[in-house]
N, C-alpha and C positions, 0 to 999 in steps of 0.2 A: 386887833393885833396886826400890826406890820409885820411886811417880808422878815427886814432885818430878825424883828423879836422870832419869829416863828421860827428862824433858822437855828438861831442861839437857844432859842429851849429845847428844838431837838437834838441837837448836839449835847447841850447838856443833861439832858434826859437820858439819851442815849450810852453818852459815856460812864455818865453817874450809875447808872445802875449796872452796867457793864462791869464797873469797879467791881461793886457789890457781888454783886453776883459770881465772880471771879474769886474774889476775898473769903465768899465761905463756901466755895466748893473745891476748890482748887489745892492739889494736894500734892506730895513729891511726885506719886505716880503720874500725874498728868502731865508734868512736865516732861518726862519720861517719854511718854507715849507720843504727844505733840514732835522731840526731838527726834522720834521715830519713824515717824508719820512719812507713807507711800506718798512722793511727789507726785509718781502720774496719777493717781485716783486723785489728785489735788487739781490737776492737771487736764483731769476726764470732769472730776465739777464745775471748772470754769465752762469743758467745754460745751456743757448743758446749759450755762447761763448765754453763754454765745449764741446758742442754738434755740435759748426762748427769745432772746431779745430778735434774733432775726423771725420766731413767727408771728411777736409782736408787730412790729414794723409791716409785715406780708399783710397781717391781720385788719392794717391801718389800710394798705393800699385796696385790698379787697372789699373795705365798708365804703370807702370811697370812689371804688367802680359801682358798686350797688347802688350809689347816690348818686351815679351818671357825670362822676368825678374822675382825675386821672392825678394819681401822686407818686412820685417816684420813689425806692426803695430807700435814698437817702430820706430824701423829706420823711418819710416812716420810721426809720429808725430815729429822726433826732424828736418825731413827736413822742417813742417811746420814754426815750429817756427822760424830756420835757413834763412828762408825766409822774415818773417817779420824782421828779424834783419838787415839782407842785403838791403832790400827795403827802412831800416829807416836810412842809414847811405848815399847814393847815391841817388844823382838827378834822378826824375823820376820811383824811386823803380825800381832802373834797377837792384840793387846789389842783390839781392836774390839766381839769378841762378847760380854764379859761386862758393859760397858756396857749394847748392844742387849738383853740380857736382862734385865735389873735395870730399863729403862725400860718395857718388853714390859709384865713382870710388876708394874709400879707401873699398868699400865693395862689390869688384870685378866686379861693373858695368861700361862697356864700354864706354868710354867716350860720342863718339858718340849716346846712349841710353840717356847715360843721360843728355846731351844737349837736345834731343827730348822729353823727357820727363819731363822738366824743365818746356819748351818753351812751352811745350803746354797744359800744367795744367796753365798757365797764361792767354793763348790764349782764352781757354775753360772760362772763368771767365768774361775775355773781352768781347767774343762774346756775353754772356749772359746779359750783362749788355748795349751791344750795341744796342741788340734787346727792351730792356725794356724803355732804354730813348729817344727811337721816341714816343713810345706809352705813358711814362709818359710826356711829353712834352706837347702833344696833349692831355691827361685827366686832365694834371692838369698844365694849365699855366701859373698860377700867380706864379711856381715855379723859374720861370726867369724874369718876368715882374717887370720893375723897378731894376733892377737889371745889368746895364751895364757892370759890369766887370765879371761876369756870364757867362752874352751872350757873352761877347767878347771870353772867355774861352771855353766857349760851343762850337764854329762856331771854332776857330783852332782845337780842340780836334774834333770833327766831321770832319772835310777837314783831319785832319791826318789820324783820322781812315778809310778813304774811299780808302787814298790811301795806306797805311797799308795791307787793306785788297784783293788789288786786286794783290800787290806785291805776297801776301800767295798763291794766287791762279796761280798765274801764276809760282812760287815756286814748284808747285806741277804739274801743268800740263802743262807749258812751260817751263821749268829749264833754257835750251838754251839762253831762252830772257834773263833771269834776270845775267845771267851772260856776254852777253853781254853791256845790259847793265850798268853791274859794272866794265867793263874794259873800256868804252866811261865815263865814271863818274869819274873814278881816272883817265885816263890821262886827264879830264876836271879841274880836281883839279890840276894835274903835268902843267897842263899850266896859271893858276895862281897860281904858285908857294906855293897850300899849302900843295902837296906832293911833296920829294924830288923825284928824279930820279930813283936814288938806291933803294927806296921802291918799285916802282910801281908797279913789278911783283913780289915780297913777298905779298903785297897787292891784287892784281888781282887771286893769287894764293889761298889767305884764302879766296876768296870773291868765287872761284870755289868750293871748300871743302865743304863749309858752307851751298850754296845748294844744292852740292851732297847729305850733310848729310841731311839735312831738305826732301828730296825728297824722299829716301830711308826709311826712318822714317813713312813717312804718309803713303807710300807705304805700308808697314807694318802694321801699325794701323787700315787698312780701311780694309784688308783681314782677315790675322789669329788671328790679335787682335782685332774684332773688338765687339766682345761678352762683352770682358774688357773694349774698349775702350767707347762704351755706357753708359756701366754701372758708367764709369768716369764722363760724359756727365749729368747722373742723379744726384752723387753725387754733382757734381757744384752746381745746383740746389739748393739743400738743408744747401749746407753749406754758399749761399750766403742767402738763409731764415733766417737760423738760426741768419745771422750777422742782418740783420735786422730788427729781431723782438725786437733789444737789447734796441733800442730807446723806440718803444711804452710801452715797460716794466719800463721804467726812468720816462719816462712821465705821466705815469698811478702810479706810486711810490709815488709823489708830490700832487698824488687828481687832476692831469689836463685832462680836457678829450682831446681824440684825435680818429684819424680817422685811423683804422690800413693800409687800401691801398692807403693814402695820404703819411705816413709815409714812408712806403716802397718805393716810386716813389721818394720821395726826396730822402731819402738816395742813392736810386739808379741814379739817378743824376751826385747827388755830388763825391760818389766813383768815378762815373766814371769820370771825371774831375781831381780826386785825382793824380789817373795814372799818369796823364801827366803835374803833378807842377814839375818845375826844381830846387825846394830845396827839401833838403834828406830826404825823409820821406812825403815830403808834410808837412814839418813841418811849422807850421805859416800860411798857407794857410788854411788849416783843422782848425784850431783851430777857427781862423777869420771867414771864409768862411761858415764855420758850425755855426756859433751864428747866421749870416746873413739870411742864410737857413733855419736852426731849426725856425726863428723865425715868420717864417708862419705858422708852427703849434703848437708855445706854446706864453705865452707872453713875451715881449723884456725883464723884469726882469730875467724869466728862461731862456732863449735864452743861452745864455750865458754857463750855467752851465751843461745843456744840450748837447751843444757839446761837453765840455772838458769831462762830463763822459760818453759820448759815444766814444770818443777817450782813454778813460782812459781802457773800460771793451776790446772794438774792435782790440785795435792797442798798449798799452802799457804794456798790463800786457803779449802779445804774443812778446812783442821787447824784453821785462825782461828777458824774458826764453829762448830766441833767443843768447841772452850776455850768459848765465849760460852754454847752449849747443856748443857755437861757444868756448868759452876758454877749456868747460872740453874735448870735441869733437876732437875741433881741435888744441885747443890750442894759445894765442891771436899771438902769432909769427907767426905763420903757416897763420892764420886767416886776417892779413897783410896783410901777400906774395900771398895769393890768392886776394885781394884786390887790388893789386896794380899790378901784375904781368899782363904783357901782355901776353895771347897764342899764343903757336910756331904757324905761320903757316904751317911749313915744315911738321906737326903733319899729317897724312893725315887719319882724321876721316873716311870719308867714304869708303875707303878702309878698317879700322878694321870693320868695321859694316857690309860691304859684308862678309867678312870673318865668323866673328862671324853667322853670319845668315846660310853662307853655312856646317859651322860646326855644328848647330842646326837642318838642313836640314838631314844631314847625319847622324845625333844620330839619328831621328826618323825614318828613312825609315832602320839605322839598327834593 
């Protein structure tokens, strides 16, 4: 899939079911209520979106001192957004990170940093959200009840992350395994023929590097960064608050009452679900998905309206400025070539990042 395509079917993903979803919830009263609707609580939502995008951005400069790196508040904030652009153009918001790195590395940061630091301001986000929807699950479970295609949703994205997470760990404190077992996995692939031959040690090669690097990293981050790396830890926190409070602000807007730790628990949920839709952006999925959702805590008339402007304040006005940063930034050619380009593997990341680390070693004990 190309940029281009990826952008054009979340657009039209997004809008098309936006239609929808409008079309059969939307009633005279909403219209009502919408022409009603408190500007400052409109006003107090953005200002939560303002105030996650800057713990985001804090959150960037923070993982990047922990990596013995120094970026400045702009450059954080335009990786934020760079991020949400990347996420909304590729299945799975997988595209965020090779932006963030390609602008990293235009600003003298080591590739191998900033793979690690990509990966795990992501990771940091995931985990927090991992922890929260066992516990909302269990306080409030009519947020899945009746709800089939949810649960089916819910139960793959929980089996993935379980095993996700033991991959991470073992990443870090068995390296050996995980690389053996990426070289019994590609030639498992090479014998049903869905890798060629000729790849499989270019393949087995990147799949070495990739934990070296990842290894050397967290290494890193749990010692001399680990003051930063904390502080990164807290800022997640807050910038995942701040996204959250954007709903009960919408819904409190319209004169609807609502429950602010029901709110939170769905949205935390559903985000995390979002993660792992395979159209670009979660687009269509979110829009749908969220009327379905939202509509346990407002009625099926705002159900509707509800999630598109909570996808509107959350997720589209940060893809906006994602497209504004990714052409002036990087420029839409460049912006492409990173999209599309596959990395060298012969690249050998974790070698610069020894490097770099021993030559950091050596400036401070000069």
């Amino acid at each position: 899939m190309t940029l281009r395509r990826g952008l054009v079917l979340f657009l039209l993903l997004s809008f098309g079911v936006s239609a929808a979803v409008l079309f059969y919830s939307v009633d005279g009263e909403t219209w009502r209520a919408i022409l009603r609707a408190d500007k400052r609580l409109l006003m107090l939502a953005l200002s939560f979106v303002l105030l996650a995008w800057v713990c985001d951005s804090s959150r960037f400069c923070a993982l990047a001192r922990s990596a013995g790196e120094r970026i400045d508040f702009g450059l954080g904030m335009a990786l934020t957004w760079l991020h949400y652009f990347g996420c909304a153009v590729t299945p799975m918001q997988s595209g965020g990170g090779p932006f963030q790195v390609y602008a990293l590395y235009k600003r003298d940061v080591p590739i191998g940093k900033g793979i690690a630091i990509t990966l795990t301001r992501t990771l940091l986000t995931i985990l927090i959200l991992g922890f929260m929807v066992p516990v909302a699950v269990i306080i409030e479970p009519e947020l899945l009840s009746g709800h089939l295609f949810l649960k089916g949703v819910f139960s793959y994205v929980v089996a993935f992350i379980i095993i996700s997470w033991v991959l991470v760990v073992l990443s870090i404190t068995r390296p050996e395994v995980i690389k053996r077992w990426g070289r019994v996995f590609t030639l498992w692939l090479k014998k049903f023929g869905i890798v060629k031959p000729e790849k499989v040690l270019k393949i087995a090669k990147r799949i070495n590097l990739e934990v070296d690097n990842y290894h050397l990293n967290f290494k890193m981050f749990f010692s001399c960064g680990l003051k930063h790396f904390l502080f990164a830890i807290l800022l997640s926190f807050f910038h995942l608050l701040c996204l959250f409070s954007v709903l009960p602000c919408l819904i409190a807007s319209v004169g609807l009452p609502f429950h602010y730790v029901q709110a939170i628990l769905a949205q935390a949920v559903f985000m995390f679900l979002l993660y792992f839709v395979p159209t670009p952006g979660a687009s269509g999925v979110a829009e749908g998905g969220g009327a379905a959702l939202f509509g346990l805590l407002v009625p099926w008339n705002m159900a509707g309206v509800m999630a598109i402007a909570w996808r509107f304040f959350t997720e589209y006005l940060a893809i906006a400025m994602g497209v504004i940063v990714a052409v002036k930034m990087l420029g839409w050619g460049v912006t492409e070539e990173i999209y599309d380009k596959e990395p060298d593997p012969d690249e050998n990341i974790a070698a610069h990042l020894c490097r770099d680390l021993e030559d950091d070693s050596d400036d401070g004990e000069a």
